[in-house]
PDB file of N, H, CA, C and O in Angstrom:
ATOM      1  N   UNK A   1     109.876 129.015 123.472  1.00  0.00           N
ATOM      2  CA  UNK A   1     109.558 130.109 122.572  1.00  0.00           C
ATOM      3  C   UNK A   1     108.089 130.454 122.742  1.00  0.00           C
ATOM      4  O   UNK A   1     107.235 129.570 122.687  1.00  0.00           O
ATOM      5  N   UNK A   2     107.805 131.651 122.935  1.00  0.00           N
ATOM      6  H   UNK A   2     108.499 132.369 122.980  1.00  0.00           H
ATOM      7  CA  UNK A   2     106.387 132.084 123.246  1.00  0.00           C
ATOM      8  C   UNK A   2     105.686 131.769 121.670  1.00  0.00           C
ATOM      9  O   UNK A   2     106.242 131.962 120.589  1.00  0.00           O
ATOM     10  N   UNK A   3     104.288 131.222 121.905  1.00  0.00           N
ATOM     11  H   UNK A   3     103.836 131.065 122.783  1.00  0.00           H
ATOM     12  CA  UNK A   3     103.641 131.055 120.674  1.00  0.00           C
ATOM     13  C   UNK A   3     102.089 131.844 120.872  1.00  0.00           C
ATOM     14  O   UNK A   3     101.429 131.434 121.827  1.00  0.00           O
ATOM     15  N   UNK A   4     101.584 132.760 120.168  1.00  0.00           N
ATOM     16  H   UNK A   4     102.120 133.093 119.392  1.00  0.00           H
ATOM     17  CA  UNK A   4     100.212 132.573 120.516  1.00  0.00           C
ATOM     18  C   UNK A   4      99.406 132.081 118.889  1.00  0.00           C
ATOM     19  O   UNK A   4      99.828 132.203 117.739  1.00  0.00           O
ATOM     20  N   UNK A   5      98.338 131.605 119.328  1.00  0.00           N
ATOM     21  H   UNK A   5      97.996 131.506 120.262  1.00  0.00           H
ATOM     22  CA  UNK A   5      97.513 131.553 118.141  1.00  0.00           C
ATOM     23  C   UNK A   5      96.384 132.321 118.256  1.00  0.00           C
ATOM     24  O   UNK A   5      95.631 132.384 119.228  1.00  0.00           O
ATOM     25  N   UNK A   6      96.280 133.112 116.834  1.00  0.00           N
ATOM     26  H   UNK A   6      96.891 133.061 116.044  1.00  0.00           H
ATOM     27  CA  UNK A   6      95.659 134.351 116.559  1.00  0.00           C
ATOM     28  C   UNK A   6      94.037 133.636 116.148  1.00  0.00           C
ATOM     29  O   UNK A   6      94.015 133.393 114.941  1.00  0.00           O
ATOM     30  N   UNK A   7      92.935 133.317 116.731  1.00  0.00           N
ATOM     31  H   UNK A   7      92.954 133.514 117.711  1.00  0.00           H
ATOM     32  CA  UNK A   7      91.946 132.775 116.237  1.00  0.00           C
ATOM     33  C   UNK A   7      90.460 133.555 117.228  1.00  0.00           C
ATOM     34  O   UNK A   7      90.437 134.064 118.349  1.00  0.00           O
ATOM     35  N   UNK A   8      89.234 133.312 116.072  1.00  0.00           N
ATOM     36  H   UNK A   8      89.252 132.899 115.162  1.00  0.00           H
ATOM     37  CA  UNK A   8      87.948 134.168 116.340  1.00  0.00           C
ATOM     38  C   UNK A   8      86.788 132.761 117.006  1.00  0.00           C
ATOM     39  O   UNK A   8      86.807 131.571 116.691  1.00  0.00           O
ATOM     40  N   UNK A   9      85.929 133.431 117.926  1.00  0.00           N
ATOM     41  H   UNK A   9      85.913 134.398 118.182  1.00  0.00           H
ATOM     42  CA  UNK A   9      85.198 132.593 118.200  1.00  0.00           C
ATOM     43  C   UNK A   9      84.268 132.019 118.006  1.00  0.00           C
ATOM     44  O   UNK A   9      83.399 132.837 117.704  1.00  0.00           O
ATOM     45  N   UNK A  10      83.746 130.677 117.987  1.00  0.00           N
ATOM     46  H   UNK A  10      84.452 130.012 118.232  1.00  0.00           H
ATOM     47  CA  UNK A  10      82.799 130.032 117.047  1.00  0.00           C
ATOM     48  C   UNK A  10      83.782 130.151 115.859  1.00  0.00           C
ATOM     49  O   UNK A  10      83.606 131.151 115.163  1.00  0.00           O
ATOM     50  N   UNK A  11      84.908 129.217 115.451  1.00  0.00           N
ATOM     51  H   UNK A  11      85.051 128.405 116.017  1.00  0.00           H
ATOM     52  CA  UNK A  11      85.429 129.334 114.369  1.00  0.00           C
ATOM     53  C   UNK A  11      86.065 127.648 113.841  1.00  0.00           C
ATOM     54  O   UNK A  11      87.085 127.232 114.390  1.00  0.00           O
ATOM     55  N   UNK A  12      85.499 126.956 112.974  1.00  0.00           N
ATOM     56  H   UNK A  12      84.670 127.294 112.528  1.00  0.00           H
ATOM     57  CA  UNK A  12      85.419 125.800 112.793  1.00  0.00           C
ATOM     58  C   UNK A  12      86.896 125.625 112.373  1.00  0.00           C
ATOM     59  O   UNK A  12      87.375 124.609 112.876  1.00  0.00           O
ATOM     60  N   UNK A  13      87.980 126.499 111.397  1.00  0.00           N
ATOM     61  H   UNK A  13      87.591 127.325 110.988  1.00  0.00           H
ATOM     62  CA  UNK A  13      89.318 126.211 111.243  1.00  0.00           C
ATOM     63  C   UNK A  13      89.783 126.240 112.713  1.00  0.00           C
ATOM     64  O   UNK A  13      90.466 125.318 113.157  1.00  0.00           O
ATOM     65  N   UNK A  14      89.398 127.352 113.514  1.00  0.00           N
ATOM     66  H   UNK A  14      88.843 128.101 113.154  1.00  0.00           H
ATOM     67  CA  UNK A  14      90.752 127.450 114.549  1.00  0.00           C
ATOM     68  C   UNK A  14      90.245 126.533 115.589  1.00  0.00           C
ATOM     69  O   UNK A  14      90.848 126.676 116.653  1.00  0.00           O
ATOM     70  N   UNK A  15      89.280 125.598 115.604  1.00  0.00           N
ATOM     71  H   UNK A  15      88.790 125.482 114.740  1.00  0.00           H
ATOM     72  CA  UNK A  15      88.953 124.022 116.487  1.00  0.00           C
ATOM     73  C   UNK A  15      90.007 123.208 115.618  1.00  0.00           C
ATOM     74  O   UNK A  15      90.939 122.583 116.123  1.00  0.00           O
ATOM     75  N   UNK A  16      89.712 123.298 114.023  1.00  0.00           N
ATOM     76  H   UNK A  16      88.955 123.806 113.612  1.00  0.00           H
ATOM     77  CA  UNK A  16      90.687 122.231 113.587  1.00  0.00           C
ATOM     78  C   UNK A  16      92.357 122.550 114.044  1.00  0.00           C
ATOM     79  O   UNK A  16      93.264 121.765 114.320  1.00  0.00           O
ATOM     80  N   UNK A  17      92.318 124.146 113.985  1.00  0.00           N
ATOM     81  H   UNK A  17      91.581 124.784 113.760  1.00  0.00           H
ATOM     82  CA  UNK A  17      93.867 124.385 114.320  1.00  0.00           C
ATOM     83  C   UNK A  17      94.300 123.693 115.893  1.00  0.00           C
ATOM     84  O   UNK A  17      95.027 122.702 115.978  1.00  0.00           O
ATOM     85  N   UNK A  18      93.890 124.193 116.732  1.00  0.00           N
ATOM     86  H   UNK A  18      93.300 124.998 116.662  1.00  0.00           H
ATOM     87  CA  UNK A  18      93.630 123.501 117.903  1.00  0.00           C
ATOM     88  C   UNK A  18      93.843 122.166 118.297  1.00  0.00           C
ATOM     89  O   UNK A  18      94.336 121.769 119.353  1.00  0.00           O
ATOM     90  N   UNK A  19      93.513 121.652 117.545  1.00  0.00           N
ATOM     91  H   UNK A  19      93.113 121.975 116.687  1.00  0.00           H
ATOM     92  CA  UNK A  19      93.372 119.593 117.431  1.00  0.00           C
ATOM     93  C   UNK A  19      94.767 119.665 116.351  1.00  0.00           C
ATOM     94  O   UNK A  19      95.324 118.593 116.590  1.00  0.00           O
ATOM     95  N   UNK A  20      95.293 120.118 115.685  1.00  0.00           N
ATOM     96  H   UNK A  20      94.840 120.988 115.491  1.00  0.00           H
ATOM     97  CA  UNK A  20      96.095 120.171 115.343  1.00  0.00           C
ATOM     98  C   UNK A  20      97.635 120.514 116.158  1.00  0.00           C
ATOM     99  O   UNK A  20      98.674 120.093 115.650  1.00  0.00           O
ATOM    100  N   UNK A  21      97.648 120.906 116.798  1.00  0.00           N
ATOM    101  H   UNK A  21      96.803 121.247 117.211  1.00  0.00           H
ATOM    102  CA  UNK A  21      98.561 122.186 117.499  1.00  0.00           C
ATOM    103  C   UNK A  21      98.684 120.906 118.954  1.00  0.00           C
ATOM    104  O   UNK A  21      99.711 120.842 119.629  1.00  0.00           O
ATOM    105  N   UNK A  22      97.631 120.119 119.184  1.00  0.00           N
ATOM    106  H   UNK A  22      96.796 120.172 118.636  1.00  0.00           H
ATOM    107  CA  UNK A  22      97.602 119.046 120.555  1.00  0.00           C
ATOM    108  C   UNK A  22      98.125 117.766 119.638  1.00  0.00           C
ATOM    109  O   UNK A  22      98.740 116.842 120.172  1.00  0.00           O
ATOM    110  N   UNK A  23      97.898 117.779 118.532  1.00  0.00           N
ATOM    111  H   UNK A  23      97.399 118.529 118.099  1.00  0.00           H
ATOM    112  CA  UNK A  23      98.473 116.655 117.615  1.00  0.00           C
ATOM    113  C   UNK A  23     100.135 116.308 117.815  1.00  0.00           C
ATOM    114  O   UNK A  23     100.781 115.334 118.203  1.00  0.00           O
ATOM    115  N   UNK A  24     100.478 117.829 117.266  1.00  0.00           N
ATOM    116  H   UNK A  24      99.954 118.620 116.950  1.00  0.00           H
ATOM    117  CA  UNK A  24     101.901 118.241 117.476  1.00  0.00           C
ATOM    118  C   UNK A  24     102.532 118.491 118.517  1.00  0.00           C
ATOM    119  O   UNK A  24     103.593 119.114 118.555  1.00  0.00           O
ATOM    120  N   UNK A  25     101.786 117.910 119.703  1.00  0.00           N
ATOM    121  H   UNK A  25     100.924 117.404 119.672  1.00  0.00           H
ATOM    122  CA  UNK A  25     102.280 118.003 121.191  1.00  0.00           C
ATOM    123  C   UNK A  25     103.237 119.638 121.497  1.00  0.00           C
ATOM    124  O   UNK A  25     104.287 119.873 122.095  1.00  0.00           O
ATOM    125  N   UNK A  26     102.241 120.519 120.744  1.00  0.00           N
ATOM    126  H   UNK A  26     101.387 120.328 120.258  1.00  0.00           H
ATOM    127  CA  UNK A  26     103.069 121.962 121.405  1.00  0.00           C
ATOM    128  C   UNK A  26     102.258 122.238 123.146  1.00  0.00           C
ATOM    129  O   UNK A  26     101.166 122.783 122.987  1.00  0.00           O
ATOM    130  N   UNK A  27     102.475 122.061 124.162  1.00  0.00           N
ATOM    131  H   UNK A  27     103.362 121.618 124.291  1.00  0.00           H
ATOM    132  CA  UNK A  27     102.484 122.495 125.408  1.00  0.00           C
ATOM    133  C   UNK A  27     101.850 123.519 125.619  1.00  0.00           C
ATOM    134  O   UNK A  27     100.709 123.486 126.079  1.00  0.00           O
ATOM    135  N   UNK A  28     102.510 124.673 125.305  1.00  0.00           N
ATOM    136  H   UNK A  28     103.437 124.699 124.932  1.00  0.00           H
ATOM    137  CA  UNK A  28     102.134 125.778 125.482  1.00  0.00           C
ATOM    138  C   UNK A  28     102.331 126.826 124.401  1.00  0.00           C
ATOM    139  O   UNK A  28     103.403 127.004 123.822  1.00  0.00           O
ATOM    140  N   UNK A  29     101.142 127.548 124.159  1.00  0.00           N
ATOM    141  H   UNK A  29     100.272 127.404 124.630  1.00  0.00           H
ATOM    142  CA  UNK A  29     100.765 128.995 123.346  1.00  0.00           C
ATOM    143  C   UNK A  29      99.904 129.713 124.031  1.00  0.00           C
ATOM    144  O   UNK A  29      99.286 128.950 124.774  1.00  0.00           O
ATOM    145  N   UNK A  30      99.520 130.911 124.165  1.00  0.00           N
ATOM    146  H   UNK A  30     100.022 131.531 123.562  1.00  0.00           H
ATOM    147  CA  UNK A  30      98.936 131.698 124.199  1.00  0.00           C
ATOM    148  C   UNK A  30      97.233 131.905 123.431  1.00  0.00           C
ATOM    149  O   UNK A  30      97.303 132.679 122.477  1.00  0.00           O
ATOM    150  N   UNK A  31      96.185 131.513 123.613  1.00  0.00           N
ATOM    151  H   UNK A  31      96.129 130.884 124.389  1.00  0.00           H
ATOM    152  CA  UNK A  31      95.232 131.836 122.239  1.00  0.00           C
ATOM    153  C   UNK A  31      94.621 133.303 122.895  1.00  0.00           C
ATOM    154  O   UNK A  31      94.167 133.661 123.982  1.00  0.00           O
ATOM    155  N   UNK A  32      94.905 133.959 121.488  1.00  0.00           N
ATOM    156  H   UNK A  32      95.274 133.668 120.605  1.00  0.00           H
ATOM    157  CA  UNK A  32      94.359 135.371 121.594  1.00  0.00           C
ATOM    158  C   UNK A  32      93.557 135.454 120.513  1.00  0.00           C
ATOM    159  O   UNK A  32      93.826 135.128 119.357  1.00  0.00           O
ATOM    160  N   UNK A  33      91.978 136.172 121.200  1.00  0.00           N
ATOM    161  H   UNK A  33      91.760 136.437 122.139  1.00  0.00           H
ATOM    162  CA  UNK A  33      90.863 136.021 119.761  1.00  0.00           C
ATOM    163  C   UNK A  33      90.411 137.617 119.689  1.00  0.00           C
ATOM    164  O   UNK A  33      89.994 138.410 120.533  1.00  0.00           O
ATOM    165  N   UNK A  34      90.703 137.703 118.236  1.00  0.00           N
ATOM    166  H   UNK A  34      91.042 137.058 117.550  1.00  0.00           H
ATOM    167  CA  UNK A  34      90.579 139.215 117.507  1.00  0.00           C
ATOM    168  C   UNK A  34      89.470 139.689 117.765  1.00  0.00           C
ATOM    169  O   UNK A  34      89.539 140.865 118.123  1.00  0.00           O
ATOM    170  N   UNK A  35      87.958 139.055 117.719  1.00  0.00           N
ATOM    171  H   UNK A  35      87.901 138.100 117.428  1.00  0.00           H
ATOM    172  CA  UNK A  35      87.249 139.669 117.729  1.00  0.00           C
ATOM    173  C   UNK A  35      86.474 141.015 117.884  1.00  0.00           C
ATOM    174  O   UNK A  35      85.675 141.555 117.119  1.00  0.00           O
ATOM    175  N   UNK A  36      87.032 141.458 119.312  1.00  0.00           N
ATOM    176  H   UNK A  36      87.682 141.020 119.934  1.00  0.00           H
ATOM    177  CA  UNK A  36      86.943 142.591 119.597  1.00  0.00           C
ATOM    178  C   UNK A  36      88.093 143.607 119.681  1.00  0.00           C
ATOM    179  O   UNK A  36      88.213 144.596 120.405  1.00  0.00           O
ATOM    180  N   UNK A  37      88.883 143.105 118.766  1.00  0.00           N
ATOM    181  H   UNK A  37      88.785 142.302 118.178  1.00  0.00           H
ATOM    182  CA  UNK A  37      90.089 143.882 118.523  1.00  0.00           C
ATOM    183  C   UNK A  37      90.468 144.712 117.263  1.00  0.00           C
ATOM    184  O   UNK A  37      91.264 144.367 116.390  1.00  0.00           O
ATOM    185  N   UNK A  38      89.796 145.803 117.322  1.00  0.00           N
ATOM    186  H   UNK A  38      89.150 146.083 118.032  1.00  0.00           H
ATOM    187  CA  UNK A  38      90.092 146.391 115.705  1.00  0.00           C
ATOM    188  C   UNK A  38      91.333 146.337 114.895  1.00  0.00           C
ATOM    189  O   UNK A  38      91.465 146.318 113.672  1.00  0.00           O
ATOM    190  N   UNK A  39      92.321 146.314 115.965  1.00  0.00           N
ATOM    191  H   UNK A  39      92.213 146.329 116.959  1.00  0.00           H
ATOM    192  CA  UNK A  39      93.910 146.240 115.039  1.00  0.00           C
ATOM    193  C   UNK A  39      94.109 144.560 114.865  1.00  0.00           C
ATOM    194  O   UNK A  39      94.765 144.029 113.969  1.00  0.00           O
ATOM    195  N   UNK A  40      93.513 143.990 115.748  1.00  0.00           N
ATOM    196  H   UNK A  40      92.981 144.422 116.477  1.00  0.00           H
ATOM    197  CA  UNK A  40      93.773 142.364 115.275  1.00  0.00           C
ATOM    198  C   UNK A  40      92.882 141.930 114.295  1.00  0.00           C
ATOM    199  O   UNK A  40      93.284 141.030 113.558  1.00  0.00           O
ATOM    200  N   UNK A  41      91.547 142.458 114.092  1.00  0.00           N
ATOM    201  H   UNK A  41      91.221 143.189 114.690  1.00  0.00           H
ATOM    202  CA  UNK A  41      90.576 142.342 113.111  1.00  0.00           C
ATOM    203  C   UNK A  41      91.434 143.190 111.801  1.00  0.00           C
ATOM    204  O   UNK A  41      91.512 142.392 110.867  1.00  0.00           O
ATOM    205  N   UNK A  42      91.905 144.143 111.535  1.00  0.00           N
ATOM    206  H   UNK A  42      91.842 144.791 112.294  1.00  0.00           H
ATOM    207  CA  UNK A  42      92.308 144.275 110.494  1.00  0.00           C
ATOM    208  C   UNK A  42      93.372 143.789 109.974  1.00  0.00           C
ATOM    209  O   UNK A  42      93.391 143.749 108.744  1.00  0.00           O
ATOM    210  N   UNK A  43      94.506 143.302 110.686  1.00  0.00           N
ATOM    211  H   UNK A  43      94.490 143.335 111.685  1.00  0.00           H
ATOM    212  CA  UNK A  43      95.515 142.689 110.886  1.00  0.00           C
ATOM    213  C   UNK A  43      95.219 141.192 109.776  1.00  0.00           C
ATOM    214  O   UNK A  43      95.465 140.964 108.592  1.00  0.00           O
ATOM    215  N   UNK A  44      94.629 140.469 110.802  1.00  0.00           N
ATOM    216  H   UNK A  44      94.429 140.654 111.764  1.00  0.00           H
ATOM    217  CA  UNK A  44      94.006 138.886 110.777  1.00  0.00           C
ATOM    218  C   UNK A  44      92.693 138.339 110.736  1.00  0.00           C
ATOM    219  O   UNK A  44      92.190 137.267 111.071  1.00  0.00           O
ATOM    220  N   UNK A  45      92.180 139.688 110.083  1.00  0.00           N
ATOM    221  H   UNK A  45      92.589 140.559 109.810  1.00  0.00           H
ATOM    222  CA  UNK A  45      90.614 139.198 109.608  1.00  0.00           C
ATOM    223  C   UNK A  45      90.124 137.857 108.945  1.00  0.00           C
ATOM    224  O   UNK A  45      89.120 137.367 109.462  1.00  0.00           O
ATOM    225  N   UNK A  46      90.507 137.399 108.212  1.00  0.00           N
ATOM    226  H   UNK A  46      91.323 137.797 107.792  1.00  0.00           H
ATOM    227  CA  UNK A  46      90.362 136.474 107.109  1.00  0.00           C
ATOM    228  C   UNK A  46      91.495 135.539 107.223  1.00  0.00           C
ATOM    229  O   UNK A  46      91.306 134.708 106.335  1.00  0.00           O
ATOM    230  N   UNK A  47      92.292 135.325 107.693  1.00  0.00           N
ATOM    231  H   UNK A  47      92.446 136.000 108.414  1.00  0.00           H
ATOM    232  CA  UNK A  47      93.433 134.716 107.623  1.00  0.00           C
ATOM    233  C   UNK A  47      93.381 133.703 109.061  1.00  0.00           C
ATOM    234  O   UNK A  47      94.047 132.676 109.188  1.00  0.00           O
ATOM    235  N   UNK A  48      92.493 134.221 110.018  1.00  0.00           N
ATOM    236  H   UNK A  48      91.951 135.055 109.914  1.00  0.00           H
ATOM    237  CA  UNK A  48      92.950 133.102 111.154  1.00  0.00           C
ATOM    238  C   UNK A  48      92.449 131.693 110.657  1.00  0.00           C
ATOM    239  O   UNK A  48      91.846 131.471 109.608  1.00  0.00           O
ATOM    240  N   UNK A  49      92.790 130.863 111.540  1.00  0.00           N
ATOM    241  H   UNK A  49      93.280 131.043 112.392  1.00  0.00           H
ATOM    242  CA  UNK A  49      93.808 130.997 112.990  1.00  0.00           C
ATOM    243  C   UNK A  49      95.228 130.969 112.202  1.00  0.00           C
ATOM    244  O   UNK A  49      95.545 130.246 111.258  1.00  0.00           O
ATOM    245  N   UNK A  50      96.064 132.063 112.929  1.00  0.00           N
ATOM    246  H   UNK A  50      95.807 132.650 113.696  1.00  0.00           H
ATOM    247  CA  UNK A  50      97.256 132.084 112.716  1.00  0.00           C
ATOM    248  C   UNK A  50      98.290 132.106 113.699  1.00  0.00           C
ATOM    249  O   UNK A  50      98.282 132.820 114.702  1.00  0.00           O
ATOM    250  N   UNK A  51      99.248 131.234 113.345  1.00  0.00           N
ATOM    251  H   UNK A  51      99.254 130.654 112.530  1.00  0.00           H
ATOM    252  CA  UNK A  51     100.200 130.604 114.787  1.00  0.00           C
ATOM    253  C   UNK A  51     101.678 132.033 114.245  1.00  0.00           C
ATOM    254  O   UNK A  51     102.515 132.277 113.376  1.00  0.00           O
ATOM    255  N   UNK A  52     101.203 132.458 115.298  1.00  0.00           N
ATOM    256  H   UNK A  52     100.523 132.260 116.004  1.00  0.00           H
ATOM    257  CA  UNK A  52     102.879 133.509 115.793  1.00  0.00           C
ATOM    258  C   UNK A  52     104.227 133.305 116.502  1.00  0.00           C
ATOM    259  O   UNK A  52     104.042 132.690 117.553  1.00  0.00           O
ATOM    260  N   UNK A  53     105.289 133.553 116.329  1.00  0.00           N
ATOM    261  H   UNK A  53     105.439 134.053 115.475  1.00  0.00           H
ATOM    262  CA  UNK A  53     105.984 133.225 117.398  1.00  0.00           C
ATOM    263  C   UNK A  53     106.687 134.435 117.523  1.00  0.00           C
ATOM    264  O   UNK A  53     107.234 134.931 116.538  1.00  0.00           O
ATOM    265  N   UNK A  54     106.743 135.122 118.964  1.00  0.00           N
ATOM    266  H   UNK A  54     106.298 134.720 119.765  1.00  0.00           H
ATOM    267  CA  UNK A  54     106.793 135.812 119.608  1.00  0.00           C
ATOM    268  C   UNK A  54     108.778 136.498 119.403  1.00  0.00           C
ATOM    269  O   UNK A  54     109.137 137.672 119.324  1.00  0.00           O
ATOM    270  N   UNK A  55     109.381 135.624 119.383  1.00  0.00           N
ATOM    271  H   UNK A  55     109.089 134.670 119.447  1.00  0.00           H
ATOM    272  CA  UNK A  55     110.806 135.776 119.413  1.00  0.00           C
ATOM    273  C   UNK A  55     111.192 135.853 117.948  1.00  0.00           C
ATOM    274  O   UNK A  55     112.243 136.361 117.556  1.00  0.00           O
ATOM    275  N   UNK A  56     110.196 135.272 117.109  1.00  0.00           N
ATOM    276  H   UNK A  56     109.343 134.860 117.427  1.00  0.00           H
ATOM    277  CA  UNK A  56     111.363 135.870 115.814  1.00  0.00           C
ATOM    278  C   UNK A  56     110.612 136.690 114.987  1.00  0.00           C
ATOM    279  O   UNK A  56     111.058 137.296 114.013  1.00  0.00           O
ATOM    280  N   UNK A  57     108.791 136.709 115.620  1.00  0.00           N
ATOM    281  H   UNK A  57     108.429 136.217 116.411  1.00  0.00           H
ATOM    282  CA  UNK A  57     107.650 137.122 114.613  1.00  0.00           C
ATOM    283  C   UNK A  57     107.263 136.770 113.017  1.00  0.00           C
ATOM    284  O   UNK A  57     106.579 137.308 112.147  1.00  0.00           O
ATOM    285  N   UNK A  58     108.175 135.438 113.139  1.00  0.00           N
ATOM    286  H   UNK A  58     108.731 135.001 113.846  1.00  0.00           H
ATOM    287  CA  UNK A  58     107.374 134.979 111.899  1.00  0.00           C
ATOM    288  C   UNK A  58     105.771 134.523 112.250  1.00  0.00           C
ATOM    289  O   UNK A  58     105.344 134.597 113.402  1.00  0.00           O
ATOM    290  N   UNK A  59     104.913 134.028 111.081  1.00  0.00           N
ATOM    291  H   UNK A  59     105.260 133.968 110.145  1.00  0.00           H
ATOM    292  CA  UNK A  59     103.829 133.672 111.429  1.00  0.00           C
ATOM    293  C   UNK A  59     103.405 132.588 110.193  1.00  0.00           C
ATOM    294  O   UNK A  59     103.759 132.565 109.014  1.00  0.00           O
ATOM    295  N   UNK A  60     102.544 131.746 110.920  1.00  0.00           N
ATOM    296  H   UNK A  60     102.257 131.765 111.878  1.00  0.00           H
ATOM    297  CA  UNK A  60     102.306 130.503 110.111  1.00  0.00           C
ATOM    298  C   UNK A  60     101.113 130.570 109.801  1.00  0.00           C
ATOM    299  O   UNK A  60     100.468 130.744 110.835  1.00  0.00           O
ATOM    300  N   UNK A  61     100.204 130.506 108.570  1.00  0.00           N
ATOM    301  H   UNK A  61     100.728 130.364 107.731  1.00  0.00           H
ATOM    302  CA  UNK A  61      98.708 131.070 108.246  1.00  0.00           C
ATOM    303  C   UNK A  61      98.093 129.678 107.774  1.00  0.00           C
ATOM    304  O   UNK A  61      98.565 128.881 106.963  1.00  0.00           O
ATOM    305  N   UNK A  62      96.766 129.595 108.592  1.00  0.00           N
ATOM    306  H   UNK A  62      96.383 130.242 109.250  1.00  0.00           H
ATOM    307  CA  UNK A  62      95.882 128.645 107.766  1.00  0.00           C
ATOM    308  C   UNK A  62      95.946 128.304 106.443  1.00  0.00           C
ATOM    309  O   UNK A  62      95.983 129.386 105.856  1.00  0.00           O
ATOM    310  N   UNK A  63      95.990 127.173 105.408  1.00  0.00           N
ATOM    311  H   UNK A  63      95.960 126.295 105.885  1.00  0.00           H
ATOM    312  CA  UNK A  63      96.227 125.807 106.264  1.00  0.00           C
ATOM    313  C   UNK A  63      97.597 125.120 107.134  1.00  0.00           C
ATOM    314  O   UNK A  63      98.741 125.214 106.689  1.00  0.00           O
ATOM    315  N   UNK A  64      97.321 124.540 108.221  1.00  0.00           N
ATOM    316  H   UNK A  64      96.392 124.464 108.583  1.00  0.00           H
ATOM    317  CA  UNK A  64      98.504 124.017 108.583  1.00  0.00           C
ATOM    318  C   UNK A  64      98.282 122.934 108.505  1.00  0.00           C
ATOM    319  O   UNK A  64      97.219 122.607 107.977  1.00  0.00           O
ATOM    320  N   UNK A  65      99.482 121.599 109.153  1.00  0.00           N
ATOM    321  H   UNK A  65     100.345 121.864 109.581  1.00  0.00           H
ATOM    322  CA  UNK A  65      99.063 120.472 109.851  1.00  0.00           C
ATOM    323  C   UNK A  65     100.274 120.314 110.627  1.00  0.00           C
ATOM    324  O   UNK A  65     101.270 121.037 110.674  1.00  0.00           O
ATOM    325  N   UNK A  66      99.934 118.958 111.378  1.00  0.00           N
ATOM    326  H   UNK A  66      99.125 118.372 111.339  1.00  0.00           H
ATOM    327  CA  UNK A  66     101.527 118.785 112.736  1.00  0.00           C
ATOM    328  C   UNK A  66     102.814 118.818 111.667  1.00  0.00           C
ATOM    329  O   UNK A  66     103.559 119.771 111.897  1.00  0.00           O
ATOM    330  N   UNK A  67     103.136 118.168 110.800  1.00  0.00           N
ATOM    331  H   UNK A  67     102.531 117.394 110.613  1.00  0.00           H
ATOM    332  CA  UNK A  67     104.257 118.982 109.975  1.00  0.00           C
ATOM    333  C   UNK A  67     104.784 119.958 109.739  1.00  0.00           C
ATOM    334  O   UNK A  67     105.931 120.169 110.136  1.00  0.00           O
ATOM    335  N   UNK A  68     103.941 121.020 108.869  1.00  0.00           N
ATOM    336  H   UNK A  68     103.010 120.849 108.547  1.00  0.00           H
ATOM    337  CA  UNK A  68     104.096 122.393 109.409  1.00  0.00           C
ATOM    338  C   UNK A  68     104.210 122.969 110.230  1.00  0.00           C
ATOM    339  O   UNK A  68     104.803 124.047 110.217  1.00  0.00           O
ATOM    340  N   UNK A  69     103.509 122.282 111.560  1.00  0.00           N
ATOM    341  H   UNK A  69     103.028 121.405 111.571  1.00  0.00           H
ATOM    342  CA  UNK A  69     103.697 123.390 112.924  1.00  0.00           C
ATOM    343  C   UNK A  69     105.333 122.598 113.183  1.00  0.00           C
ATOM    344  O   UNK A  69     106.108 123.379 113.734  1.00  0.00           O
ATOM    345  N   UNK A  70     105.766 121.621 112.967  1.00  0.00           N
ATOM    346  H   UNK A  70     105.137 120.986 112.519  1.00  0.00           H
ATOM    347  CA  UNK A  70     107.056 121.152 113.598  1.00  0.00           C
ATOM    348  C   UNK A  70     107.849 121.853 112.424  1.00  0.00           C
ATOM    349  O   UNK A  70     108.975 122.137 112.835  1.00  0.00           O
ATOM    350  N   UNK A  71     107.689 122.180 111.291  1.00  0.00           N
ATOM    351  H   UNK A  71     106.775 121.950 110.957  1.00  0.00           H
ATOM    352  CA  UNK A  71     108.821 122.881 110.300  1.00  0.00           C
ATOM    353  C   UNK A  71     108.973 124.168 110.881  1.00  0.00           C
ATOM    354  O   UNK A  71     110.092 124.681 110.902  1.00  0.00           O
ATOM    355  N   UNK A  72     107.560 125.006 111.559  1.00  0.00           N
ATOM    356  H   UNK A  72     106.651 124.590 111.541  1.00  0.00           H
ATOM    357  CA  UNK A  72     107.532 126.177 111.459  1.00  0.00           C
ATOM    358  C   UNK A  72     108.136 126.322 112.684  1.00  0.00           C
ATOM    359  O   UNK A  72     108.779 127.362 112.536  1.00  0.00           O
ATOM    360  N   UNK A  73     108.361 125.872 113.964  1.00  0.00           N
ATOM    361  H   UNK A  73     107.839 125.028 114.084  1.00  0.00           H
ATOM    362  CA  UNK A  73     109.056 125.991 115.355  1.00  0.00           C
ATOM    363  C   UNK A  73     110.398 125.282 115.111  1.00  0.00           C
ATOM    364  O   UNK A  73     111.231 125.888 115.786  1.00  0.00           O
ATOM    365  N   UNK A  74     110.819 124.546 114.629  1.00  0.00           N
ATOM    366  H   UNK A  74     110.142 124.054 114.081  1.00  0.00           H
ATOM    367  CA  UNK A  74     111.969 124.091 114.226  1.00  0.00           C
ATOM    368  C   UNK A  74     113.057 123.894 112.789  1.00  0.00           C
ATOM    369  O   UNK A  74     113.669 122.917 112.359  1.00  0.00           O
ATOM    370  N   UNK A  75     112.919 125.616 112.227  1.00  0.00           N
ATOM    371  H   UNK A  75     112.422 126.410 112.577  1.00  0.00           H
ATOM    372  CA  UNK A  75     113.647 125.245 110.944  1.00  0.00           C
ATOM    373  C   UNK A  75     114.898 125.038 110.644  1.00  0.00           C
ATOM    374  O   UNK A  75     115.216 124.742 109.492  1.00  0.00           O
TER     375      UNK A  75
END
């Protein structure tokens, strides 16, 4: 299932998301950073890092932990 995580740079949650996300042994995502993205900046301004998944478009919003990311890919 395609995943990306929606996170800005220099951003102390989406390092923790990150170490989180390698916790939960997910392989592979995508990281895409809003910054210079006006529709992703208005979108996910305040809310990153946020984990997407591509096939059903739900989305999982800061805070997470490896629990959540395994509830949220496997419900």
């Amino acid at each position: 299932m395609p995943l990306i995580l929606y996170q800005r740079d220099d951003c102390h949650l989406c390092d923790l998301a990150l170490d989180i996300l390698a916790h939960a042994r997910i392989p592979e995502f995508e990281s895409v950073f809003i910054d210079e993205d006006d529709a992703l900046e208005a979108r996910y301004g305040i809310r990153v890092p946020v984990l997407h998944r591509s096939d059903t478009g739900a989305e999982l919003d800061w805070p997470f932990d490896a629990g959540a990311v395994g509830a949220f890919l496997h419900p």
